[in-house]
N, C-alpha and C positions, 0 to 999 in steps of 0.2 A: 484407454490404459488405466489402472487401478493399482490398490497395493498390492508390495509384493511380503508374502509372509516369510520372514528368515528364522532360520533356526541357528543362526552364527551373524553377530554384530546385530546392527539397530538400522531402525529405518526412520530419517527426521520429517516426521510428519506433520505440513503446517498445511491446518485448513483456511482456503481462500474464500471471501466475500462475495455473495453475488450483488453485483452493483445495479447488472440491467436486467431489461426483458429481455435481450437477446445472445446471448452468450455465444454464440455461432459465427463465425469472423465471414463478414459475405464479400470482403472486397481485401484487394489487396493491401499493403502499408502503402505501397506507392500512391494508391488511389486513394487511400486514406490519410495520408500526406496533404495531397491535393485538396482536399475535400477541407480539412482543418485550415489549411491556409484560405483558402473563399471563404469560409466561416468567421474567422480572424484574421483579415487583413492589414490588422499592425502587429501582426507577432510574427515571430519567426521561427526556421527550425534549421538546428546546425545539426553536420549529417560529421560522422567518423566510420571512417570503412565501409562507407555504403549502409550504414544507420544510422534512427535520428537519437539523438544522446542528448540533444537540450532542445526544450520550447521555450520560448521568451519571447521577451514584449511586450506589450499590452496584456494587460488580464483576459485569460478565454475562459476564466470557469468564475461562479460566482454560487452562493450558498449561505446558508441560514450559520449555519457553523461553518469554522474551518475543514469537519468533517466529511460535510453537505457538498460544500464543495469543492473536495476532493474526489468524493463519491460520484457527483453528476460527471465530470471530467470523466472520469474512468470510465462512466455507461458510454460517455458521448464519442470516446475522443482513443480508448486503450489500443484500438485496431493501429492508429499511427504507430507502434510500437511493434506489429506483429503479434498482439497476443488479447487474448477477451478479457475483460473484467475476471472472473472466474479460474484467473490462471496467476492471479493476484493477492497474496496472503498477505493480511493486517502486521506482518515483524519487520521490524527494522534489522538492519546492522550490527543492533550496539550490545555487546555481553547481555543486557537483560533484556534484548530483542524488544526492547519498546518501540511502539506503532507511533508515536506522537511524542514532540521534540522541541520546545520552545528555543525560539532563534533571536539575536540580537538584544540584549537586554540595554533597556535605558534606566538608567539609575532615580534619573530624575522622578523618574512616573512612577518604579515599580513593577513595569511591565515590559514584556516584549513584542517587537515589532512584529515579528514573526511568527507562526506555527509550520515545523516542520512534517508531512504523513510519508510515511515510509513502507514501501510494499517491498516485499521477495517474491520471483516469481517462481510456478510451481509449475508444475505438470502431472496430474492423477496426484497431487497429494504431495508429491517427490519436489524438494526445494532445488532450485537450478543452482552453482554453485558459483556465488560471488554475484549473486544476478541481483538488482536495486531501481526503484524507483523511490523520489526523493519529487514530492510534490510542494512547491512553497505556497503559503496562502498569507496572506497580508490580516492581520487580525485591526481590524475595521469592520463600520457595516458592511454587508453583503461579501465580506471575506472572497474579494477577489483573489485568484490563484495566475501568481505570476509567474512562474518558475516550473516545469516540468524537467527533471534529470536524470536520466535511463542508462544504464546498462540490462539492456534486457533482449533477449533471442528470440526468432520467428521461430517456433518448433514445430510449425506444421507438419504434418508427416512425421512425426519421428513417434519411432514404437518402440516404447519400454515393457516391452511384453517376453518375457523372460521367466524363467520356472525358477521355481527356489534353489532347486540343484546345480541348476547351472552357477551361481552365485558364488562366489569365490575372493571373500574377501582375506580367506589366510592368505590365498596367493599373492593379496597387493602387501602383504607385512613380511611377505618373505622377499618376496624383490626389493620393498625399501633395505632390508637386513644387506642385503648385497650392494645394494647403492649406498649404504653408509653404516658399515657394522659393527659400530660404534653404540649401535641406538640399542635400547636395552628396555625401554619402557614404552608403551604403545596407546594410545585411546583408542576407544571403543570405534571401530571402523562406523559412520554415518554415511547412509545412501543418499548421491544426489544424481542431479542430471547436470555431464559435462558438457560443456558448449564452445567452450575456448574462454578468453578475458581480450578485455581491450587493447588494441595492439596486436594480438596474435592475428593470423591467417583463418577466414573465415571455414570452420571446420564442420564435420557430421557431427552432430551430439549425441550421446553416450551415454548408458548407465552407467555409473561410476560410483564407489568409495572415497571418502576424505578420512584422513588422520592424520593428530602428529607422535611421531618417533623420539625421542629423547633418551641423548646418554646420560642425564641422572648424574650429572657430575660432569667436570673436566676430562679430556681424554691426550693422546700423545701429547697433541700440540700444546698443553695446559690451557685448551679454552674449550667449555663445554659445546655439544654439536643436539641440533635441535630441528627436526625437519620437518613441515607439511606436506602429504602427498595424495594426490587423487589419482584412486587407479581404477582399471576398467573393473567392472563389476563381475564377467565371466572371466579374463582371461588374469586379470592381474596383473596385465602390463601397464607400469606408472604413464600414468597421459601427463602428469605435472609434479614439481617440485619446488618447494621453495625454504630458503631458510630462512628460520625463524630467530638467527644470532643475527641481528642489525647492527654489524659492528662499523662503525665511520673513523673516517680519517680524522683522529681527535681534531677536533671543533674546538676552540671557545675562552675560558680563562681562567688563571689561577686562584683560588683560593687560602688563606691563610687563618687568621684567626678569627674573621675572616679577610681574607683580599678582599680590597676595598679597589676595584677599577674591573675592566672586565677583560684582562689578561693573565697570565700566571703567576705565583706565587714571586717571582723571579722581576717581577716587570712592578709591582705594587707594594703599598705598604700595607701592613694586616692593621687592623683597628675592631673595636668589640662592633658585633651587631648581637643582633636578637636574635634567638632561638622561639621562634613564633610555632604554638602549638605544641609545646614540649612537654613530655611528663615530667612531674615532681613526684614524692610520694613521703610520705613518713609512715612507715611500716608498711601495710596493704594498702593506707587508703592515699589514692592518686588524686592527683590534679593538673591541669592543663595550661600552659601558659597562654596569655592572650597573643595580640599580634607587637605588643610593645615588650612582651617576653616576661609579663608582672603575670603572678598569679600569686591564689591566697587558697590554701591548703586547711581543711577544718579541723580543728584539732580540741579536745576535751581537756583543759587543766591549762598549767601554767609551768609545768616540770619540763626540765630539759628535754630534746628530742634529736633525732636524728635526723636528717633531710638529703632526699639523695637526688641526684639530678643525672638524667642519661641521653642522648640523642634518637629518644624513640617517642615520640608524637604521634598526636590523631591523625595525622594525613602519611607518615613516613617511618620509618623502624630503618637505622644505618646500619649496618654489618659491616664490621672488621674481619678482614680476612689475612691480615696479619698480628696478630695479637686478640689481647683483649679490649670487648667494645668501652667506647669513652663512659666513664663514672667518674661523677662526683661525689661522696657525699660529707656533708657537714657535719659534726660531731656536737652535742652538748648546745644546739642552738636555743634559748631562752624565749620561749613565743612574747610578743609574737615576728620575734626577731629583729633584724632583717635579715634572710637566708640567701645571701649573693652567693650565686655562680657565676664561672669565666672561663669557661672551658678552653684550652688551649692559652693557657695564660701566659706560658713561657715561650709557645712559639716557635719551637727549635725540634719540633717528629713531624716530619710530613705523613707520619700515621695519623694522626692526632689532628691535622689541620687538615688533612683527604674529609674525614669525619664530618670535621663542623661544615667545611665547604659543602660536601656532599648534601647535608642536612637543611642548610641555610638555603641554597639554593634550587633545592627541591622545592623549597617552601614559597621561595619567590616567583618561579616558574608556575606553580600552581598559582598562586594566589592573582596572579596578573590573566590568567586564565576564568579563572572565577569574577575576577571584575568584569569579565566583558559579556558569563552567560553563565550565572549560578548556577545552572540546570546542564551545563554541562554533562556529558554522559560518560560515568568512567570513573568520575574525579573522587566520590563521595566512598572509596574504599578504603578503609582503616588501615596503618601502619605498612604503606607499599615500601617494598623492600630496595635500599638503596644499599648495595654493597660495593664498599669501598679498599682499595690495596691488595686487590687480586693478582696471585702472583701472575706474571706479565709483566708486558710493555706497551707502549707504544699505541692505545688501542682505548678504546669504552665498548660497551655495547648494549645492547636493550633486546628483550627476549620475550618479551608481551606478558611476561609477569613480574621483573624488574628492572633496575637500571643497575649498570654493573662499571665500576672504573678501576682501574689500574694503577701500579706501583711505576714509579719511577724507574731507569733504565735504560739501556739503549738507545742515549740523547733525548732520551726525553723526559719531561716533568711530569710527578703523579697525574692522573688526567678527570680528577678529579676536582674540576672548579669551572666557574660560572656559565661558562657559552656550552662548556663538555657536557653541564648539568641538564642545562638549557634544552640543547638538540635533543638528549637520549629522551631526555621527557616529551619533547615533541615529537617522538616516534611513538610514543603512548597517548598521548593523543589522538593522533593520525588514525592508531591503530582502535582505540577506544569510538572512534567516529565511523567507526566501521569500513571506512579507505583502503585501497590496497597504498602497500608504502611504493621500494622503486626511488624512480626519480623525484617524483612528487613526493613521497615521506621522507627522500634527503634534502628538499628546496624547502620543504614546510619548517624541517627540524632548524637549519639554517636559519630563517625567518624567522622562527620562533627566539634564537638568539640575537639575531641582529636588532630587532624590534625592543627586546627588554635591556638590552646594556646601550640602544642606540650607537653603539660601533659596528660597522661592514665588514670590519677587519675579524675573521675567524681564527682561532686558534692561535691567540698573539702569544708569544714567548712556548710552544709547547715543546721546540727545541733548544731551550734556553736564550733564543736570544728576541726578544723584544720588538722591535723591527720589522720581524718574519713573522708570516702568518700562512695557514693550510690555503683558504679560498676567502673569497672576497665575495660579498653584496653590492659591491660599488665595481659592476661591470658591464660588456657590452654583448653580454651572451645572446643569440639571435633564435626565435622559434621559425621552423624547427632544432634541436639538438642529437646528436645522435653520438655518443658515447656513452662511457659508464655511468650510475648513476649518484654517483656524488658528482662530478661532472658538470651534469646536466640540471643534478639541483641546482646550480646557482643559476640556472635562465630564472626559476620563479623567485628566489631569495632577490635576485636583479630586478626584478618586477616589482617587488615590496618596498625594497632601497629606492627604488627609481621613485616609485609615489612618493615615498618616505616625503622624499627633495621638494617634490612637486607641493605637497602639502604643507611642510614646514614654511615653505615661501609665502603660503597664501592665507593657512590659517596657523601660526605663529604660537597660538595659546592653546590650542585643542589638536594641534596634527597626529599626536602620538594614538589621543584617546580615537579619534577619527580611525587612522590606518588600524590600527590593533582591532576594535571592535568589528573593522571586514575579515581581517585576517584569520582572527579565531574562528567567528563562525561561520567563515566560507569554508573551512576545513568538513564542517556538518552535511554541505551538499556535495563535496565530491566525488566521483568516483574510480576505482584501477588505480592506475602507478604512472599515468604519464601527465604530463606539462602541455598545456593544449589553451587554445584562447576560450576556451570554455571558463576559465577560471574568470577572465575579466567577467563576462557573463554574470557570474556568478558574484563577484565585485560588484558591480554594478547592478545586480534586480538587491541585494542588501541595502544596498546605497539609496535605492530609489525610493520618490516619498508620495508617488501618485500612481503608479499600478501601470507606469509604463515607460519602459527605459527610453526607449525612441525619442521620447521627446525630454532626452536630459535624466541627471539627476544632480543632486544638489554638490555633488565632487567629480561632476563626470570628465571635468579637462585635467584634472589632478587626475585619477585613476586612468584615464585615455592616455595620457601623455605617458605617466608614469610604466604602463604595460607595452604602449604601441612601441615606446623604446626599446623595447626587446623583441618586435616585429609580432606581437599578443596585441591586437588593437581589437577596443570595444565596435559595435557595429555603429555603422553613424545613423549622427541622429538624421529626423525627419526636419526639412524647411518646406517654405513657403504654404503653397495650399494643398491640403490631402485630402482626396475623398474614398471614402467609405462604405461598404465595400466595394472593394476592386474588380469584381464582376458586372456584369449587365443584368437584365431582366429577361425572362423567354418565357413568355406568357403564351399559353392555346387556351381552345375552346372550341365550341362547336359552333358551326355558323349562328348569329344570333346573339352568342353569348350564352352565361358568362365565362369569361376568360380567367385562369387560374395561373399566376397569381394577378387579381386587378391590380397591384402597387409595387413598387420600390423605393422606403425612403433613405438616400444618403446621405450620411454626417461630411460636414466638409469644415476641415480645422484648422485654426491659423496657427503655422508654426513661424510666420514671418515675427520680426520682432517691431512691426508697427502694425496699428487696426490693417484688415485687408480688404479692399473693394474687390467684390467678385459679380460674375453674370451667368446666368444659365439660360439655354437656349436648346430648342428642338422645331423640327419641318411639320411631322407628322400630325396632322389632325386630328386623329385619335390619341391624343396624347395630349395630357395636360401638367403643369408643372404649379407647385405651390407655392414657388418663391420665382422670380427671374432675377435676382439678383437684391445690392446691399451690402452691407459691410460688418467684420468680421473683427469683435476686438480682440487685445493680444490676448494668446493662449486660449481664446473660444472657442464655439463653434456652432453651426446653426444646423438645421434638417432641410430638406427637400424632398419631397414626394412628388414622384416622377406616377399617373396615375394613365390606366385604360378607359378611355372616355367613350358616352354613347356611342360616338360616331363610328368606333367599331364594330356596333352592331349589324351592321348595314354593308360590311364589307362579305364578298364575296368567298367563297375557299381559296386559300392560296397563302403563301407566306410574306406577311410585312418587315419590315424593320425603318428604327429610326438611330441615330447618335446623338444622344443629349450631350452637349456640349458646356464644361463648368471651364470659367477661364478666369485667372488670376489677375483682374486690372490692374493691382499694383506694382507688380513685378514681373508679371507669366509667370514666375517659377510653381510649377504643379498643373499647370495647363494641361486639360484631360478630357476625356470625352468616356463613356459608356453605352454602349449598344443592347439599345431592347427588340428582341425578337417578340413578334406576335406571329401563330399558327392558327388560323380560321380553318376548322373543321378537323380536329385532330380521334382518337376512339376513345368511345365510352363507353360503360359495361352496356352490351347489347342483348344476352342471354345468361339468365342468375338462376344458380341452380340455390338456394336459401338451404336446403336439404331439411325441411322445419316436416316435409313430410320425402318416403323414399320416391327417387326418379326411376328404382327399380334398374340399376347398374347390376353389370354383371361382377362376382366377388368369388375369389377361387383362395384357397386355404385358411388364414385366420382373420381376413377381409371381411368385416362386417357392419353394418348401418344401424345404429339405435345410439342410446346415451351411453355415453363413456362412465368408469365409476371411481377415478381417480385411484384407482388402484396402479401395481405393477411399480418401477425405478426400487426394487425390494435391496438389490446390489449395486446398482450403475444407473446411471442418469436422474432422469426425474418422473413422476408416476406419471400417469394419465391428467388430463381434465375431468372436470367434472360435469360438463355439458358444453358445448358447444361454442363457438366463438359468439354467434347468435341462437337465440334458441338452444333445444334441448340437445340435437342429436349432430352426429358428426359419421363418415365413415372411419373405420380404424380399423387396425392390426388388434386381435382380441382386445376389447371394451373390457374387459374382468382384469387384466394385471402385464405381465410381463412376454413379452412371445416366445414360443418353442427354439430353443438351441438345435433341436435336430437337421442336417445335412436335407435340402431340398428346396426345388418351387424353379424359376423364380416364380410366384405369387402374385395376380394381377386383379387391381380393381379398374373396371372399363368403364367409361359412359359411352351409353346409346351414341346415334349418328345424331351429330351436330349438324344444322344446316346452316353454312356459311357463306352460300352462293350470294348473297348479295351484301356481303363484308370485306372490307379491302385492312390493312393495315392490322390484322390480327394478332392479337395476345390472350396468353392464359393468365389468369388470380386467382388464387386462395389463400385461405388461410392456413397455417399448419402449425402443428403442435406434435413433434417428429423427436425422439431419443432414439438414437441405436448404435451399436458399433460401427467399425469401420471395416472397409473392403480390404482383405478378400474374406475375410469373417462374416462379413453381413453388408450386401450390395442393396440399395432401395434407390428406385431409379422414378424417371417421370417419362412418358414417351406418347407421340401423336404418331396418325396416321391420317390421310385423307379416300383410306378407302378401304380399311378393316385388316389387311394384309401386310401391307409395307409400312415398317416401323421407324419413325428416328428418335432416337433420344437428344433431348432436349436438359436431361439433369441429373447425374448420380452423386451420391456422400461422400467419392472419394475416399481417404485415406485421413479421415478426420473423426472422432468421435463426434455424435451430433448429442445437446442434451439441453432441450427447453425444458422452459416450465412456465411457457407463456407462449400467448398465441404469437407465430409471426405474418408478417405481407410477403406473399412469394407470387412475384411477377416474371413470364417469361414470351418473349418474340417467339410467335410461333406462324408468323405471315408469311413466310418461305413454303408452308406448308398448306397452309388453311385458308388463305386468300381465296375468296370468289366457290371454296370448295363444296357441293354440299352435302356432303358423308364427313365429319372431319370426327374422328375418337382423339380420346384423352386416357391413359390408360396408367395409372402407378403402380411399383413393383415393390415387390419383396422378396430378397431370398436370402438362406442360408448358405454360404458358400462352401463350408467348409467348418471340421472339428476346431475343438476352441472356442467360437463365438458365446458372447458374455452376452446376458438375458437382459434386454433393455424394453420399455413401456412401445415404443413404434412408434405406428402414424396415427397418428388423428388430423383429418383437413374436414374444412366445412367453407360455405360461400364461395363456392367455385363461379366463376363469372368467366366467360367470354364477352372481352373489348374489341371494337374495331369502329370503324367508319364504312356510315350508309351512304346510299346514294341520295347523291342533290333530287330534292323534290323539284318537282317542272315549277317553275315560274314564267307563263305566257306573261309576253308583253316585253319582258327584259330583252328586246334582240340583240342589244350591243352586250352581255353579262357583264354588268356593272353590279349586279344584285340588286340593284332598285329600279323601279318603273317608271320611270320619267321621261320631262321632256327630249331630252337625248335621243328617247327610244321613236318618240314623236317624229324629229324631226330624219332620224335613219329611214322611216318607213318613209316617209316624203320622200327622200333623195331616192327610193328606189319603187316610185308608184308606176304602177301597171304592169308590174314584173310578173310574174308567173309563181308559181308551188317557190317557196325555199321558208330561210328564216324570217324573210319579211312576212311571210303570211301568215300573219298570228293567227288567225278563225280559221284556216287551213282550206279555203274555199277555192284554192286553184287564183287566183288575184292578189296583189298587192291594189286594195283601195280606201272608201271611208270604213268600210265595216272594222278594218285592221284597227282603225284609230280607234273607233270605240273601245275595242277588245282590249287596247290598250290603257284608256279612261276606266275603262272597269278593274283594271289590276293598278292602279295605282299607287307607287308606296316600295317598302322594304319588301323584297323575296320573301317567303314560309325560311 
């Protein structure tokens, strides 16, 4: 699939990174699942709706940069996800779609702990809509990667193959009109690929439109209406909506000149604070106050001046929406003064104190935000609009380009102060982190107040009375939750409180800086709208100081306790002995040797909390171990290599195994064992076609043998090679560039009659270097035969774009067919199915090889097959002397006598 060119709206086109050689997804996510976990057996993967959405653990990727490895992960590891490296675009989430995200900052150092990489995924080009990966990498040497976070789609199969005219995105702006017509302003429709979001019902995905709608003002109800919508791309039926007015059940606390506690204006006394970041100005030229609210204004002379002061700063601009905005200014001030301001000095207009509250605590919300990650993304916008005394009630809201509160009213107080200030900015946040809001951007917003005023109690006094409060932090919400979603924010604000407790008890002096510093920047990694134990997760690889949560981190029963209270429990750690990897060994070879792989060494770790004595033990003779045991000081760990010895060489055809046995002397806890399989006499390439000269194959339409010229992928995929996996030449689908679009074939390239009659366990290999469409556009198949006539196929592209640019290893069982056979073809297709098909570079394969297993060579003398010639075989011909023709008769002379024993002394030793 590729672009689609519009002549109405825009198509957001983010190009992705090729990380591997293989960009062709060869196994499923299940099996790649699988395969990650053997690979990493102290990490783990937590699944949501039947996909994996976090990895964690132990570090599974490691790199020269943060970037390195991020990168190698992606080559090794993207298929766990459903989707290749190459379906993977360098943007983040965040307004300036940055790729890279510094996480954690310690004040002490200068630095941060973290480096966050952030992919979107794509499909031909097309961004999936809300789709995120969120890699954490620990900035240290070798930049372990602890953290993998996904929302990301299998999109196999899915075809975005669609003509310009069908394209129909007035249609999705007139359905929104009908769904809210109200809206009067529109942005430019962006093409993406719909998928569903987390939480929804796993759906088909869809080309689709996104925009938002905007009434450009307040409408009936005096509150303005704001809506994002994705609709289908041909027919214009909205697939989603979501509104963009985050209005909440006022939160938080009153302000005065300002309030001074963290309830309403009704509940506290107003005392002066600072206007941290404020302009001043004497005439044009400005200046900025610091964070004690002192600034010094430059001024030529000594003449009187004027000095004006307003609540519009480097970080904030307040707007009055009932009156005129707050101005001071000083008359006739004598430099170099002193030019004191005191805004709201009398105290007595809740216009006038909405203001400074709004202003003040914009300022402290941010700023408490910036202690814990300067680099914040979002934060660094000039004069964000806080507008204050909107006619209303009852109400605040946030709109992802300000924060908006309300006049006093209908029992209730302006809602304009502290916890109200608090929350709507931690919806911009939320939203600046690129997060979906929900239930999680009302739990965050929550948290974000409970944490800066340390009260649990929300919205104290917002209907005048003191006492009363909206929701509370200090509860026993349970995960799952299932209502609305203020609601349900408070399971996570319950989770935060809950540590809060746990922390304050344990570290006294640093609890606040501790919990705040997870809370911000676990906002960075996550993803959707819902409340999930992923977030501990996500708590905990912050927290962790060795690249691996399992075994602790430095606050893990404070953050365990603290979430498991709400039924959010981090995963447990690891005790006693663990060993490394969790799999066994299954070693083959050919009679003789050698055996592939000869070793397995496992880490075995003590997670007991005293040294550990341990023992390892095994039967097998062929096998030898490099440690039998010893002891394990706390938090170490030692190797074992479990190894294939001589004495396998001498063993016969047939399948061994042993259980090496690791056992915990001091406690058993971890007591374990691992099974190594050995296969004596398994296939190995028996018949290599090099193609370094032609074998003279038969080649029927653009099938043809010499050196490729790296030409062709001129619109789609990737060109040709330029010679061979080895050597020069290869066969291919035209060597010169791109193949024929025309309707025909299919197209076969054949090799001669294989002779396989004395081959058992048969397989095909090559190599390939293969771009093309997908079926029913363009079918390229693999197919055997064992007698020129009857055909099976063994392989087709499916319904997948194929698009290397590097050679791959393609191995297929084809011993159903070709065992013992001795005619056996191998034949590859080509064909055009049908109009439409896109011009892609084809095949190029080379090193074609037939694998299998020969026959045991005779070894006289072995009569018992032991594989070796020994005395054994001595004494069997003994016990059966003067017997007539069979296996005693090694010289075959009609007798079992002395002649036999010689026959026997003459073969002495290991089998050929």
């Amino acid at each position: 699939m590729k672009h689609l060119t519009l002549s109405i709206g825009c198509v957001a086109v983010l190009s992705a990174a090729t990380f591997g050689s293989e960009p062709v997804r060869q196994i499923s996510p299940a099996q790649a699942a699988e395969r990650f976990l053997q690979e990493n057996p102290q990490s783990r993967i937590y699944m949501t709706d039947g996909r994996p959405t976090r990895l964690y653990g132990k570090a599974f990727s490691h790199g020269s940069t943060p970037q390195a490895s991020a990168e190698a992960f992606l080559a090794a590891q993207a298929d766990v996800f459903g989707v290749s490296p190459d379906e993977l675009a360098a943007v983040g989430p965040f307004v300036d779609g940055r790729h890279v995200q510094p996480i954690m900052y310690d004040r002490a150092t200068d630095t941060y702990k973290f480096t966050g990489l952030y992919y979107t995924q794509v499909k031909n080009d097309i961004p999936v809509f809300r789709s995120r990966l969120t890699l954490l990498v620990r900035n240290e040497p070798d930049h372990p990667l602890v953290l993998a976070s996904a929302d990301l789609h299998d999109l196999r199969g899915f075809d975005a193959r669609i003509g310009p005219r069908a394209l129909q995105p007035e249609k999705g702006i007139a359905n929104a009109m009908k769904f809210a017509p109200t809206l009067v302003e529109f942005t430019e429709p962006e093409m993406v690929i719909w998928a569903g979001l987390e939480g929804w019902e796993v759906r088909q995905p869809v080309l689709a439109y996104t925009f938002i709608g905007d009434s450009a003002g307040p409408v009936d109800n005096g509150e303005p209406d704001k809506f994002l919508f994705v609709t289908d791309a041909a027919s214009g039926a909205i697939l989603y909506q979501e509104d963009m007015i985050l209005h909440v059940d006022v939160v938080g606390n009153a302000a005065g000149r300002a309030t001074d506690g963290p309830g309403a204006d009704v509940c506290h006394e107003e005392v002066p604070m600072p206007l941290k970041w404020a302009r001043v100005s004497i005439g044009g030229t400005n200046a900025y106050t610091d964070e004690n609210g002192d600034f010094v204004i430059p001024n030529a002379g000594s003449d009187p001046v004027d000095v004006t002061s307003t609540l519009l700063g480097t970080w904030f601009n307040v707007n009055n929406y009932y009156g005129s905005d707050a101005s001071i200014t000083l008359y006739g001030v004598v430099p170099p003064g002193p030019a004191d301001f005191l805004h709201n000095a009398d105290n007595v207009d809740e216009y006038y104190v909405s203001q400074v509250n709004g202003y003040v605590e914009a300022n402290v919300v941010r700023d408490f935000v910036i202690k814990y990650n300067p680099a914040y993304p979002g934060l660094q916008q000039n004069e964000f609009p806080v507008n204050v005394n909107i006619l209303g009630t009852c109400n605040a809201y946030y709109d992802y380009s300000s924060i908006n509160f309300y006049r006093s009213g209908g029992g209730c107080v302006n809602s304009a102060f502290s916890q109200v200030v608090h929350h709507e900015y931690g919806h911009h946040l939320v939203a600046m982190a690129g997060s979906g809001q929900g239930q999680y951007g009302e739990g965050m917003s929550d948290s974000m107040a409970t944490m800066i005023t340390e009260e649990p109690r929300l919205a104290l006094g917002f209907w005048y009375d003191c006492e009363e409060w909206m929701r509370t932090a200090d509860n026993d919400f349970q995960y799952p939750c299932s209502g609305g979603i203020h609601y349900c924010g408070q399971l996570l604000s319950g989770c935060v409180w809950s540590t809060y407790l746990e922390l304050l008890d344990d570290y006294p002096d640093d609890y606040l800086d501790i919990l705040a510093n997870l809370a911000v920047n676990a906002i960075l990694l996550h993803t959707g709208e819902l409340i999930t134990p992923q977030i501990t997760i996500d708590y905990l690889t912050l927290d962790d100081d060795d690249g691996n949560i399992l075994n602790g981190t430095p606050h893990y029963y404070q953050i365990n306790a603290g979430f498991s209270a709400h039924n959010m429990p981090g995963p447990e750690l690891e005790t006693g002995l663990r060993v490394t990897p969790l799999e066994g060994m299954d070693s083959v070879g050919p009679k003789g040797g050698p055996f592939i792989p000869e070793s397995i060494t496992y880490t075995l770790d003590n997670y007991e909390e005293n040294p550990l004595d341990y023992e390892v033990s095994k039967t097998a003779d062929w096998l030898d171990l490099s440690s039998t045991g010893g002891t394990i000081p706390i938090g170490g760990q030692v190797e074992v290599t479990v190894s294939i010895n001589d004495s396998a060489n001498v063993l016969p055809k047939g399948h061994y195994e042993d259980d090496v046995q690791f056992v915990n002397l001091t406690s058993h806890d971890g007591d374990t064992f691992r099974e190594i399989n050995l296969d004596v006499g398994v296939p190995a390439p028996v018949i290599i076609f090099d193609l370094d000269s032609s074998p003279g194959w038969s080649t029927q339409g653009e099938w043809a043998f010499g050196q490729p010229t790296g030409q062709g992928g001129y619109s789609w995929g990737y060109p040709d090679p330029t010679s061979g996996y080895t050597g020069d030449n290869v066969y291919g689908i035209n060597l010169n560039g791109d193949y024929s679009t025309d309707v025909g074939g299919p197209y076969y390239l054949t090799t001669g009659a294989i002779d396989c009659s004395e081959l058992t366990q048969i397989s095909l290999h090559f190599r390939r270097w293969l771009n093309s469409d997908y079926q029913p556009y363009v079918a390229q198949t693999i197919e055997v035969s064992n007698n020129g006539t009857t055909w099976t196929e063994i392989w087709d592209n499916g319904d997948d774009e194929i698009a290397e640019n590097s050679w791959s290893e393609q191995g297929y069982d084809i011993a159903a067919i070709a065992d013992n056979q001795p005619t056996v073809y191998v034949r590859w297709g080509h064909q055009i199915g049908q109009s439409g098909a896109w011009a892609y570079s084809g095949w190029n394969i080379d090193d074609i090889q037939i694998w299998g297993v020969t026959p045991d060579e005779p070894c006289p003398g072995d009569v018992n097959g032991s594989g070796v010639v020994d005395i054994d075989d001595v004494f069997d011909v003994l016990t059966h002397w003067g017997e007539g023709a069979g296996q005693y008769d090694v010289n075959e002379d009609g007798i079992v006598d002395i002649d036999d024993i010689f026959a026997i002394l003459a073969a002495w030793g290991p089998c050929p």
